[in-house]
C-alpha angles and dihedrals in degrees: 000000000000129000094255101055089042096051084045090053093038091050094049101046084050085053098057102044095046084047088050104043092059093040093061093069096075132073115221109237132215131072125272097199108299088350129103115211103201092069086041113047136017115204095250088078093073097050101035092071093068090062084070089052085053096049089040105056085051102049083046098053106031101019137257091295095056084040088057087045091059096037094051086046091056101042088059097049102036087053086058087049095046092059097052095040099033132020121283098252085054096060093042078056088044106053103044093057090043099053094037093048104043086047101052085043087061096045090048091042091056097047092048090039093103092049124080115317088250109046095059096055098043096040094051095055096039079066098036090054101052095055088041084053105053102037093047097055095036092063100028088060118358115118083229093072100041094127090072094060145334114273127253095244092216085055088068109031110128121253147144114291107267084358085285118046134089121302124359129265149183105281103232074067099066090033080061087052099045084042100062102038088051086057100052087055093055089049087069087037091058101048080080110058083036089054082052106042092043091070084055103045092042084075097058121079122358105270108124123249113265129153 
């Protein structure tokens, strides 16, 4: 892999977490229906999805070492990033899913690269997604993590599941549900930029296509 594709993987994984990581901080208003979107979605599940293309069409073109090389690069970088653009519990938050997600979706993508070009990438960040999911919004929120920050009060403020559903409960809750749901969308979403950038990618370096 030369520098230069690795300083462009490295800068645009960076791009989308520190996007994201600011961007998550902030509900997305507005009503779906019955639903209210601001106890459901935060605008940095629309944007953290791109960080799996990114790991995935390295790990495609130059194999699962060069993709951990871009995925620990980036954690470091993007958990500077996070503390100037975000809160430092956020970035704490930030990082461990990060790191523990990326790295499960390479592992995912390599074992899935021989089976058909679309199962590896959207495997990998199904899976990807639901640790990243989890872990992010637990430590972020969660009155369980709370040494490592103080709480945003309108993060756990009570209220219906999703704004419409059963008992009430705290809305990072809810945020955790309507995130994961909008990533999985953009999983789907992403398997078409990635059918179209693998072409491209398949053409740098000398590791042979695979997924």
């Amino acid at each position: 892999m030369k520098p230069l594709h690795l300083i462009i993987a490295i800068g645009a994984m960076c791009a989308v977490v520190a996007a994201s990581n600011y961007l998550v901080q902030f509900p997305v208003q507005g009503t779906l229906g019955a639903l209210n979107l601001a106890d459901l979605l935060t605008w940095g599940a629309f944007t953290y999805p791109a960080a799996f293309l990114v790991t995935d069409l390295t790990n495609r073109r130059f194999g699962p070492a060069k993709a951990r090389q871009v995925v620990f690069a980036g954690f470091v970088i993007a958990v500077i990033l996070s503390v100037v653009l975000a809160t430092p519990r956020i970035a704490i938050a930030s990082g461990t899913a990060f790191m523990v997600a990326q790295l499960l979706d390479v592992l995912v993508f390599d074992k899935l690269r021989q089976a058909a070009w679309w199962r590896a990438p959207l495997a990998s960040s199904f899976a990807g997604s639901a640790i990243d999911t989890v872990l992010f919004f637990s430590i972020a929120f969660s009155a369980s993590f709370a040494m490592f920050g103080p709480n945003d009060d309108f993060a756990i403020t009570n209220a219906p599941l999703l704004g419409l559903f059963g008992a009430e409960v705290p809305r990072w809750v809810s945020w955790a549900v309507g995130d994961f749901a909008v990533k999985l969308l953009m999983a789907l979403v992403m398997l078409a930029p990635y059918r179209v950038l693998r072409t491209l990618v398949d053409r740098i370096g000398s590791r042979p296509a695979a997924a």
